[in-house]
Structures are given as structure tokens and as C-alpha cells.
N, C-alpha and C positions, 0 to 999 in steps of 0.2 A: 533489628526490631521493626512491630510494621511503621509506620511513617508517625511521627509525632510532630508535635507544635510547628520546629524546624521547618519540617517539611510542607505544613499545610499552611504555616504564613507566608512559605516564600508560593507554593502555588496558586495560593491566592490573588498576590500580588503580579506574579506573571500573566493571569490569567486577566486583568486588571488590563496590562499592559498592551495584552494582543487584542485585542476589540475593532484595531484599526490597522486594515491591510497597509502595507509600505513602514508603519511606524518604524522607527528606530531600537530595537531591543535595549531595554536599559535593564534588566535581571542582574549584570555585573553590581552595579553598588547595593545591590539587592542582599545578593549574595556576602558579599563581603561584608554588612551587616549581620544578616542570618549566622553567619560563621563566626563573628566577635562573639557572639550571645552566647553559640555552642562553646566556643573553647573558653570564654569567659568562667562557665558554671567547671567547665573539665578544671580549670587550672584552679579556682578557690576550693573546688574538692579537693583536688590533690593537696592544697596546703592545707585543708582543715584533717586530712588524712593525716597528714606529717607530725601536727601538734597531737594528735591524740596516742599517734607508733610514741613519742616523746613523752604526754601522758605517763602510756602503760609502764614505761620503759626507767620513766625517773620519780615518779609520784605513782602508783599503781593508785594506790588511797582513797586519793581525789575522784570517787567514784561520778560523781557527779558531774564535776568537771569533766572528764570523759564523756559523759553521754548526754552533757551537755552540746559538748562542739560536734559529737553525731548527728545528733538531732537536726544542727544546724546546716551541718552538710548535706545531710538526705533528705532535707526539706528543698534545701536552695538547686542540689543536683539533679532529684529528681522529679522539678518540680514539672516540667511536660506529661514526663511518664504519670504521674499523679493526676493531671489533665485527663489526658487520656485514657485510664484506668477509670476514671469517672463516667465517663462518656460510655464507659462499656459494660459500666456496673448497669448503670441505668440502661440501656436497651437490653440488659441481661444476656451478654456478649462476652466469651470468657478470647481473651487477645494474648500474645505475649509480652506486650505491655504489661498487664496487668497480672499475669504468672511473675514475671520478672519483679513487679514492684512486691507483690506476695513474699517471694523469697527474700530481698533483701529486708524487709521490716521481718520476716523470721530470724534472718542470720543475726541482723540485731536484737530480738528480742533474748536470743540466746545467750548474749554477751559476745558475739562475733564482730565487734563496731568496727573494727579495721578491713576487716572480711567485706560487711555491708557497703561500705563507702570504694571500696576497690571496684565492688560488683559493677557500683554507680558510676563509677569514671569506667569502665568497658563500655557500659552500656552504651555513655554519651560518647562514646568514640566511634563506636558499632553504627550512631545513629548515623553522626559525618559521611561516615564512609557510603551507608546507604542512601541518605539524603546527594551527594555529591553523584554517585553513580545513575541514580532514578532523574538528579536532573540535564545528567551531560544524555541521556537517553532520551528522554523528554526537548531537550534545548536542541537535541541532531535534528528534527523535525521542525521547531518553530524557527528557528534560526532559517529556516528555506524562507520563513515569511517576511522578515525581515531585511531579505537581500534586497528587495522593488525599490526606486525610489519612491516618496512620498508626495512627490509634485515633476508635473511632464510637462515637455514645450508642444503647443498642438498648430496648423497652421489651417486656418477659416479665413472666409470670406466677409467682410466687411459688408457695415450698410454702403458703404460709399463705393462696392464691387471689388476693393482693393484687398489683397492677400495681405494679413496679419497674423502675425506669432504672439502667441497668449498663451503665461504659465498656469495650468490649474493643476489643482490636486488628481491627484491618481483614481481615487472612486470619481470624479467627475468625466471620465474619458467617455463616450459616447460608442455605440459603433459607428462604421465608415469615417472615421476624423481621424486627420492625417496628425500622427504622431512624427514627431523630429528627434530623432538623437544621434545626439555627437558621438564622436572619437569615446572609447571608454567609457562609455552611461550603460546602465543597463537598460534591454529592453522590455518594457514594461507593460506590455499587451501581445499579443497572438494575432499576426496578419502578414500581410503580404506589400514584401517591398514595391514602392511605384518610381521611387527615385533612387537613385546613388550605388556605390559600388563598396563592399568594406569582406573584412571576414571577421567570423560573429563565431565565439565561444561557445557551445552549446551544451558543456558538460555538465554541468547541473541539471540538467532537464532529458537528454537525451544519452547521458553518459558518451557520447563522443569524446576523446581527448585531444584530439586533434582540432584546432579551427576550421569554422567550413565557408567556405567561397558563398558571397551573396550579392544579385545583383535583381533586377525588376523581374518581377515576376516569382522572386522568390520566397516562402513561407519563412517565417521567425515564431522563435517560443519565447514569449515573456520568462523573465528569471535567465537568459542566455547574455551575453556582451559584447557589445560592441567595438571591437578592437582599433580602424585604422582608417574608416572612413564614415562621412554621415551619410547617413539615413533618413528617408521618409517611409514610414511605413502606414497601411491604411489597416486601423484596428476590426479584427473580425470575430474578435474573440475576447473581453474584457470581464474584470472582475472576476467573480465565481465561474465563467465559462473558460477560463486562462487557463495556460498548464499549471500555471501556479495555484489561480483556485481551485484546481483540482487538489492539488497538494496540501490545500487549507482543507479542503474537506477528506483529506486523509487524515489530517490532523486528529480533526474532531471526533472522526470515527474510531478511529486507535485507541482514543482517550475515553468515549463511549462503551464501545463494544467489547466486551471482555468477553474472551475466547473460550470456550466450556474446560480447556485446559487450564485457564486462571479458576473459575470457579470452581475447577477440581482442587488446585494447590489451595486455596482457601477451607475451601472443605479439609481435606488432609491437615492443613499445618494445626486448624482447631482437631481435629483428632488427635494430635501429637501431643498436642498440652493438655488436653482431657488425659491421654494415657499418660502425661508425666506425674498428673497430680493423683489419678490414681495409686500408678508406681510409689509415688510417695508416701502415702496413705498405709499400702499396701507393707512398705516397707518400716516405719514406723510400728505397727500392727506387729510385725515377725520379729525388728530387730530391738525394739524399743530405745530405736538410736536417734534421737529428734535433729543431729548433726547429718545421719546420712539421708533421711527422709527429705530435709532441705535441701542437699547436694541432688539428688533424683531432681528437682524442681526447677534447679540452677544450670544443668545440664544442657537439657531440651531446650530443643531451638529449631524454631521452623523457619527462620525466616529466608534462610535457604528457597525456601520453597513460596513462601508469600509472597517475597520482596524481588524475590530473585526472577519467578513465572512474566510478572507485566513488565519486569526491566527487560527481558529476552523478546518478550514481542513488539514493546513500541523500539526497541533498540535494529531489531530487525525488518521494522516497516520503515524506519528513517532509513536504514541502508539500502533496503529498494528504492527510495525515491529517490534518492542521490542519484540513482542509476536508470531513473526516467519509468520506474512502473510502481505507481499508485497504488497499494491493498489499502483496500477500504476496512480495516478491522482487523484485529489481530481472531476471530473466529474462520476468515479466509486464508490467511497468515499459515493458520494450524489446519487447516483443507487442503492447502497445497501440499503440503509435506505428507499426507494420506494417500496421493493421487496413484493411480495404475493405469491410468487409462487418458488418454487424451485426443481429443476430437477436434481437426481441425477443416473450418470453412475454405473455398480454395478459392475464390475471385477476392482478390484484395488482401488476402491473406498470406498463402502457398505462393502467390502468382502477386504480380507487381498492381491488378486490379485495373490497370491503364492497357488495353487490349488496342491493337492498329485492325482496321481493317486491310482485308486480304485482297480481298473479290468483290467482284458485284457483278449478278448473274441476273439478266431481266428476261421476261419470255419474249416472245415475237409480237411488235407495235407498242411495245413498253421500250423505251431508253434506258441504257442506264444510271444518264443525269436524271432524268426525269425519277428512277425508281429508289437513287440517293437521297432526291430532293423530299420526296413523300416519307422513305422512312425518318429522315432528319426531323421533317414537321413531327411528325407525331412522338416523337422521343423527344421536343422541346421542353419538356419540362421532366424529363423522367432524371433521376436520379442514381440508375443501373448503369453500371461500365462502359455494358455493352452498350446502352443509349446513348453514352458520353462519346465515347469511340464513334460512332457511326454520325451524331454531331460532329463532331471535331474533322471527319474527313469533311463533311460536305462544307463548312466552311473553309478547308485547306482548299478545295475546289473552285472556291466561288458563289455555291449555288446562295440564293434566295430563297429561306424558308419560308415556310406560311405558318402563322399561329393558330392553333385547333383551335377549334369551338367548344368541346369536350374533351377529359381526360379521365381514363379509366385504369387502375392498374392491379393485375390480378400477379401478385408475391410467385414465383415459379415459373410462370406460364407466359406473360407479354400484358401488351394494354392493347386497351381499343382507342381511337379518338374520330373524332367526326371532322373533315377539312373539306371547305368549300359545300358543307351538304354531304360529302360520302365518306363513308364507315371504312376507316383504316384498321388494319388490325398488322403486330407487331410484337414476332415471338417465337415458339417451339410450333413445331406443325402440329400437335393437339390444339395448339390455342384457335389454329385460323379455322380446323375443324376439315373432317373427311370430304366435304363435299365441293371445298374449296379446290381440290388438287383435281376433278375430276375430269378427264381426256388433258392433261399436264402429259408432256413426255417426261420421260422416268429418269433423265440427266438434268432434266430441270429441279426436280422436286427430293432426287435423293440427297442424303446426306452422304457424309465424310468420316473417313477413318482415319483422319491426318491426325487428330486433337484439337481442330480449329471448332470454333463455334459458330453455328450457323443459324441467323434469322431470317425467318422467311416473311413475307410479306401478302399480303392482300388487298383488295382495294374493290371495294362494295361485295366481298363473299368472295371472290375470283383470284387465285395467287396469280400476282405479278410477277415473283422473282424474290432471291435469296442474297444476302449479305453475309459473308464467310468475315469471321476474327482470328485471329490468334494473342494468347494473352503470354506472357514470358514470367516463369518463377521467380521467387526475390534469389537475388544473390545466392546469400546463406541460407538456404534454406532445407537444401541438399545435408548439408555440415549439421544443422539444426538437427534436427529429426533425425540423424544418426545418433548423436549426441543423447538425443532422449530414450531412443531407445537400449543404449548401452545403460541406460540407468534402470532400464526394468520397467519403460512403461511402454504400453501399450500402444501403438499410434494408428490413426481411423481420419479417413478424410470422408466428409458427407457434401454433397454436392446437388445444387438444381442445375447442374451442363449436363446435356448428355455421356453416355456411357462411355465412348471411344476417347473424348476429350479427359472425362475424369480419368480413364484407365492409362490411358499419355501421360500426365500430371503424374499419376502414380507411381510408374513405372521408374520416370526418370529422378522421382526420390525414394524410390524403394517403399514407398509407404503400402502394406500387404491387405489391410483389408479399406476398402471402397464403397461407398453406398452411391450414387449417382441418381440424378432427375427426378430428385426429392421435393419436394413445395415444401413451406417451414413445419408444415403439422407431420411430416415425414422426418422431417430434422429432430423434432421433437420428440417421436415415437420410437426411433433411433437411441437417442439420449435414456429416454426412459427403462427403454432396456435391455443396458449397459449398466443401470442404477438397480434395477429391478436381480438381475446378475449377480449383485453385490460388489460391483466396480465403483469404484472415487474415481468420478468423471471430472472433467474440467474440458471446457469450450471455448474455443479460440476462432472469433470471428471480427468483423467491421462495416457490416451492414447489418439494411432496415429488417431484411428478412431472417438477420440472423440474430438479435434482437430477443424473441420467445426463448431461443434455445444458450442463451450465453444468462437468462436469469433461472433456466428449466436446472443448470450444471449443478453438479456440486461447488463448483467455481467458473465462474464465466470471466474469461482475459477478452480483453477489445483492445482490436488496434485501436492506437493513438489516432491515427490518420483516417478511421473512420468515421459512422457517423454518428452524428449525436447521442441517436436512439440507443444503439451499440454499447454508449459510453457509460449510458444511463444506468442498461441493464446488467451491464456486468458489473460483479466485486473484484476487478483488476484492469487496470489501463495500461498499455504499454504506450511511451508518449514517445518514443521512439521507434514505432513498429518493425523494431528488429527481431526477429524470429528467435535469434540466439538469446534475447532475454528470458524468454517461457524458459530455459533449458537453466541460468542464470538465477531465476528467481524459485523452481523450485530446489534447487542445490541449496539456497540460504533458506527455503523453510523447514528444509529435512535438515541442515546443520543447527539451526534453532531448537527442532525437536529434540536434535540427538543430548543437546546443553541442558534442555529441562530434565530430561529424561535424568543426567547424570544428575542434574538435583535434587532430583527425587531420591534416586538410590542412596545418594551417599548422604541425604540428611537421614533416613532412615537407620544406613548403617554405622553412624555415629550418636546418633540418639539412641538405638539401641543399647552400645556398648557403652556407654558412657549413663545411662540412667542401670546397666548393670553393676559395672563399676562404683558408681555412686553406693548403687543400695548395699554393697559389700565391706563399704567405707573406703575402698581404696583410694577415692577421690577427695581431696580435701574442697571446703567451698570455693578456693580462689582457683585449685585446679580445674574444676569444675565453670565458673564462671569463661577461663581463659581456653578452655576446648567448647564455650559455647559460642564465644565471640569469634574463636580463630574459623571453626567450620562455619558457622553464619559469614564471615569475610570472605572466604574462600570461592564458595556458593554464589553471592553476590557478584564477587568481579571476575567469577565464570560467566555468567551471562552477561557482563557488562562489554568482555571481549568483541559483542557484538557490536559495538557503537560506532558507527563510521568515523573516523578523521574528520577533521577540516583538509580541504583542496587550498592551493598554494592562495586563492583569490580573498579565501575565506578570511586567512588569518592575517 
């Protein structure tokens, strides 16, 4: 049945509960409350059932007395479903609640009191099992919230210059403030170890099973543990920008967003009770059997398909998070499982996004410290790989940057900046422009057919010289992208590298079609028509430039590890930016789909046969009642198979 009293005081109350990140989940005595109430009313039904089988059986007579102690049970059993039959009367909302309570005050009115009061202890048994399953689906999700502690040790600076350790609550953590946690704590913000040496759990967050090795300099996920050593970590990532509030706003959205596949099961399951009460109608009218019209009524049962749609999709966004990638919505959820076509970004994505420089090529009365040191300045605040790489050599070197005066940056193509008074420029040889290169000899200026990436430089209009990269694939990624495309989809890398570097990349994962030295409105144009096609696209990137095109998708995935903007714009995070997850996560939205699907059919083809049966009278009411509940059960904890476990930490 859809959710009754049961269901919406304990959500209530849950929802009560979670308001405050770290809190403590207390829904157990909740529950166990919620659940006396329910078998409370099951079990004095059933005794008020037993006196009146006793009734019929030794006093038949005692008419009254019989429908007296119905009364009482169908008042006191039904009394939620009565609730909310109200609730629906009034919005003028025809529910299986209220079919169901319909039937049973017919089966009574007929003289069927034993019938009626049986229907009612299904019902409230039917609700248990629904209520219990919607919440272990629901509690796979909030339960990530719950793991934080509630209060951190942080270590500041004192008026008196002196290093002190001060407990505050967990929403008070600050960025840059050096978090402490021991042996066994968990850890409780997103940063970067500065002190101590330990190995840190990270399976909740990144699905790793294995513990991973941490020592300074290295990044931690809030909601991960701290197994064998302490820790100082400096927070970069707090609150809603955590992995974990990520996971809080996967919550919400789960719980929001209902995916056009719920709205359809809604839809449908009211068509099922419209066609039951027809059927009944219908059947009354031909057989003038007011016994089997009520069986047609008693029958039908959608909840297969009501109840069954939103426990399969928050059941299966909790199972991605457990395994480190965030859907924002169960309408993404059912986008993945569409998908044919997938497009993937390759610097930081295909490729580990961290490129070394190769070379450094300067013309004649340029240096080549001198032509490190210029392109270093003006990538000082850039945000691109390749800016970071060609930073990162120049101080592996030594040099001494200079801080621009200006910064300009053109998505595609390179920046400009102004140092000491003169116009750097910092990019693909369109950017510095034809006239830069002119009397250049043609070993200075061409490029490479290796796959390395090559920025050229300028300095007041005039190229200086050229800095070669080369970037290296992740791992798995090779593995990846096989993997996907054994599933039937399509695979496309779009690229602002040049062509020779994309078509290297490509090659060495087989990936067969290639767009290269695209700017994002190229990324975009791409996208669009692949959509325009009639392809379910989905876009897998982690930068700013990819950003347009990962909200342009039918579904936008973002590395974990990328940026912000990334994060923002896409409906998928992977916080683990393992490549095998895209392959990982849509396997569980097309297993999800394939679970609604079969809900569909088989409440169809039980509600069929069984409102045929009814109308023929082969069905008696109680048979009728026990093939609605059985197929409603069955339906239910078919989608509920989705529910992740608890991990050995959990329980």
C-alpha cells in the first residue's frame, strides 16, 4: 500500500533528526516505537478476528455481537488507512489506500466480517514490510551522515603565540585550520596532511578496500578512518563542500527529484485502480454478483509499482555513494541507464592531468632558464595542467618567478599577461598569432608528432621558444573503455590538444572517433549533435573548460578530483576519479531499470489475471486479498535487493 501514517511519522521524525550534520542517528528507538503501534493494531485484529470465527461458529444469532466486534476491529485496524483515504478524498485523489479501505467496508457490508478483518491484518502487514524496506533504502543514504563525528580537536594559535588544542563542533571547522585526529577517528573535513604518517580507510568514500598509505602532502576525504597513526590535516574542503556534503546533497536531491519513471509508476498504478473499480463495476453490471465485483477491487494492487519505483532509485543512488559517485537525483539515475553514447574530456580525465615537462626549446639570445622563468610567470596563477607542469618545473629548477601585472585567459587557446611592462603571450600557435613566427626557422616553430603538447611562447609579439609536455593515461583506463564499450556504447574523446597528441591518446585506448583543438563552444557543438542524433549522451570531464559541456549532457559525470566548477555542473561526481566507476555505475542504472521494468510487467500481469479471475468468481475475497499482498511483497523486495549492506565498520 502507498505509505500510510507508519511511514510518514517515522519520516517525519527522521527528518527532524537530520538537520545537523555529524549528529548521531537515533531512528532506532524510532522505529521500534513505529513498529509496537503497527503489530499492536495486527495482533488485536487478529484476536478480534478470532472472537467473531467463535461468534459465527457457536452463537451465529448474536448478530450484533458479531458486527459489533467488526466494527471494532476495522475501526481500531484501519484506522491509518482511514487517515489517509481522507486526505485523498479531499484532494480528490482516488490512492490504493482508499480502493482498499472501499473493499473492505463492502466485504463487510455484505456480511463478509471475517473476510473484512483478514483483508485488514494483510493490509497492516503489507504496510511493515513496505515501511521497513522504503526505510532501510532511505537510512542506506542518511546513515553516510551520521558516520562524522559531532565535535573535532583543531590546533590555533593563541593570543599569547602559544600552539593550543581546542574541541569545537564540526560545523564550526573553518577553512585552512589544522584539524588533529587520532588513531581510529574519523576524518572529518577534505585536506591535505601537513603532519604524521598513518594508513586511512577510504572505502566509504572512494570505494577502495584496501587501506591507503598517508603521509604530508597527502589529500584525505572526510567520512574515510584513520587507522594507526595521528594526524594533522589542514581543512580545504569543509561542510557542504566535503565529500560528505556532497553526499548530503545527494541526499536531498534523491528525496526531491523524482525521476519521470516515478511519475510514470504514479501515473500507471492510479490507472490500475481506476481500471479495477471499473472492472468491478463492470462486472457487477454482467454478473450481478456483488461478491465477485468486490474480489475485482480486492485484487488490484499497484503498489508493486508505486512503492516499489522510488525504493529502486533511492536504493540505488545509496549504492553508488557507498562506492564513491554521487547522482544527484534519481531523474540522472534513469539517464544513465539510457545512455549510448559517451564522451570523454582527456587532460585530467583519459590522462592522469599532471603532464612533466619534456623540452624547452628557446631561439637564439633567449635561454632556456630565462624562457622557463617568463613562461612560469605568466602561468602563475593559471589553473591549466599544462600551466601547473611548466610551474612545477621551473621551481624544481630554482628559478625566481615574477608576478604579472595582468592576467588574461582565453578557455582553448592560452593567456596573455603583462611582466615588467611586456606582453607575454602563452599557448597554441594560433594564440601568439601568424606574425609572431615570422623569419623563425621552421625547427623552432614546428610542431610534433610524438603526442607531447607543445606551448609556444612570445614576448612583446616575437616567439621566443617552445615548451614540449607529455601527459600519461590513468592506469585503468585502457581496461575502462573496453569495458564500456562491450556494453554497447559508444566511446568519443573531444579534445582542445592538438590533433597528433589526441590521435596518440586515442590510439593507445582504442578509442575510434576523436574531435581534437576544440575551444568549449566546440565541445558543446559536438555534444549537441550527438543529442540532436538522437544519442543519450553523457560527459565525463574535470575542468573549468569542460564545465558548459558536462551541464550541456544528457548527464554530466565530473571527476572527483577536479574542479569546483566541474562539480557544480555536472549530475554525477565521481570522488574517486576512477574511470572504472563510469563503467560500474551505469551497470547499476541499467540493473535498476531492468528491476522497475519487471515491476511493471508482472503487476500488470497479475492484476490482469487476477481482476479476471475475480470477475468469474473463481477468486474468493480472502484469496483475492492474499494474491494482492503476496504480488505487492514480492515486487517490493524485488527492488529492495538493491539496498547496499552495511561494511564490517558500519555494524
Amino acid at each position: 500500500m502507498p505509505l500510510t501514517k507508519f511511514t510518514n511519522l517515522r519520516r517525519s521524525l527522521i527528518c527532524e533528526e537530520e538537520n545537523e550534520l555529524g549528529e548521531k542517528n537515533q531512528t532506532a528507538p524510532i522505529w521500534a516505537r513505529i513498529e509496537r503501534d503497527a503489530l499492536n493494531r495486527i495482533l488485536i485484529t487478529v484476536f478480534l478476528a478470532l472472537i467473531v470465527i467463535g461468534l459465527e461458529i457457536f452463537v451465529p444469532q448474536q448478530l450484533w455481537a458479531i458486527m459489533g466486534t467488526t466494527a471494532v476491529g476495522l475501526i481500531y485496524g484501519c484506522w491509518p488507512i482511514i487517515i489517509e483515504s481522507w486526505h485523498d478524498i479531499r484532494q480528490r485523489k482516488m490512492s490504493m489506500d482508499l480502493s482498499m479501505f472501499i473493499a473492505i467496508v463492502a466485504a463487510a457490508a455484505i456480511g463478509q466480517w471475517v473476510t473484512s478483518l483478514i483483508i485488514t491484518i494483510f493490509v497492516l502487514a503489507a504496510d511493515i514490510l513496505e515501511d521497513l524496506c522504503m526505510d532501510q533504502g532511505k537510512n542506506a543514504l542518511t546513515d553516510l551522515m551520521s558516520f562524522l563525528p559531532g565535535t573535532v580537536r583543531i590546533k590555533q594559535t593563541s593570543s599569547a603565540k602559544k600552539e593550543v588544542i581546542q574541541r569545537v563542533a564540526l560545523k564550526e571547522v573553518r577553512l585552512n585550520q589544522i584539524v588533529i585526529i587520532s588513531p581510529g577517528e574519523r576524518i572529518p573535513v577534505d585536506g591535505t596532511v601537513i603532519n604524521g604518517f598513518s594508513s586511512v580507510d577510504q572505502s566509504r568514500i572512494t570505494g577502495e578496500s584496501m587501506p591507503v598509505e598517508v603521509t604530508a602532502g597527502v589529500f584525505v576525504y572526510a567520512g574515510s578512518v584513520n587507522r594507526n597513526g595521528a594526524l594533522e590535516v589542514r581543512a580545504e574542503r569543509v561542510g557542504e563542500e566535503s565529500s560528505y556534503g556532497q553526499t548530503i546533497a545527494a541526499v536531498q536531491e534523491a528525496q526531491s527529484n523524482q525521476a519521470p519513471i516515478q511519475k510514470l509508476a504514479d501515473k500507471f498504478a492510479a490507472f490500475l485502480i481506476y481500471t479495477a473499480i471499473a472492472g468491478a463495476i463492470l462486472t457487477w453490471i454482467v454478473t450481478r454478483n456483488l461478491h465477485n465485483a468486490i474480489d475485482v477491487i480486492i485484487v488490484a494492487g499497484a503498489c508493486g509499482i508505486a512503492a516499489g519505483t522510488p525504493l529502486a532509485m533511492l536504493a540505488s543512488i545509496a549504492r553508488a555513494a557507498r562506492k564513491g559517485a554521487f547522482v544527484k537525483g534519481g531523474s540522472y539515475m534513469e539517464s544513465l541507464a539510457q545512455l549510448d553514447t559517451i564522451i570523454f574530456d582527456k587532460t585530467g580525465t583519459l590522462t592522469l592531468g599532471s603532464p612533466k615537462v619534456t623540452s624547452v626549446v628557446s631561439v637564439d639570445g633567449v635561454s632556456t632558464k630565462r624562457l622557463l622563468q617568463l613562461a612560469a610567470s605568466a602561468e602563475w596563477h593559471s589553473e591549466h595542467p599544462l600551466g601547473k607542469a611548466i610551474v612545477a618545473a621551473a621551481n624544481e629548477n630554482g628559478e625566481k618567478l615574477i608576478q604579472p601585472d595582468s592576467f588574461e585567459n582565453k578557455p582553448g587557446q592560452g593567456l596573455t599577461t603583462v611582466i615588467d611592462g611586456h606582453i607575454l603571450r602563452v599557448g597554441n600557435a594560433g594564440h601568439l598569432g601568424q606574425d609572431a613566427f615570422r623569419g623563425m626557422e621552421e625547427k623552432n616553430t614546428q610542431s610534433t608528432d610524438s603526442g607531447e603538447n607543445i606551448v609556444y611562447i612570445s614576448y612583446d609579439g616575437r616567439f621566443i621558444g617552445k615548451i614540449s609536455l607529455a601527459d600519461s593515461v590513468r592506469a585503468n583506463a585502457a581496461e575502462s573503455i573496453a569495458e564500456l564499450k562491450k556494453m554497447g556504447l559508444r566511446v568519443i574523446m573531444l579534445t582542445g590538444d592538438r590533433t597528433a597528441t589526441a590521435e596518440s591518446i586515442a590510439a593507445e585506448l582504442q578509442i575510434d572517433e576523436v574531435r581534437a583543438e576544440l575551444m568549449p563552444e566546440g565541445k558543446l557543438a559536438a555534444i549537441d549533435a550527438q543529442r540532436q542524433a538522437g544519442h543519450k549522451v553523457a560527459m565525463v570531464g574535470d575542468g573549468v573548460n569542460d564545465a558548459p559541456s558536462l551541464a550541456q549532457a544528457d548527464v554530466g559525470i565530473a571527476m572527483g578530483s577536479g574542479t569546483d566548477i566541474a562539480r557544480d555542473s555536472s549530475k554525477v561526481v565521481l570522488i574517486s576519479s576512477n574511470l572504472g566507476d563510469v563503467q560500474s555505475l551505469i551497470s547499476l542504472a541499467r540493473r535498476t531499470r531492468r528491476i522497475v521494468n519487471f515491476n511493471f510487467v508482472g503487476t500488470i500481469v497479475v492484476d490482469a489475471a487476477g481482476m479476471l479471475l475475480a470477475g468469474f468468481g473463481i477468486l474468493t475475497p480472502l484469496v483475492a486479498a492474499i494474491v494482492h499482498v503476496g504480488s505487492e511483497s514480492i515486487f517490493i523486495l524485488n527492488s529492495a535487493r538493491l539496498i547496499p549492506g552495511k561494511s564490517k565498520q558500519e555494524r
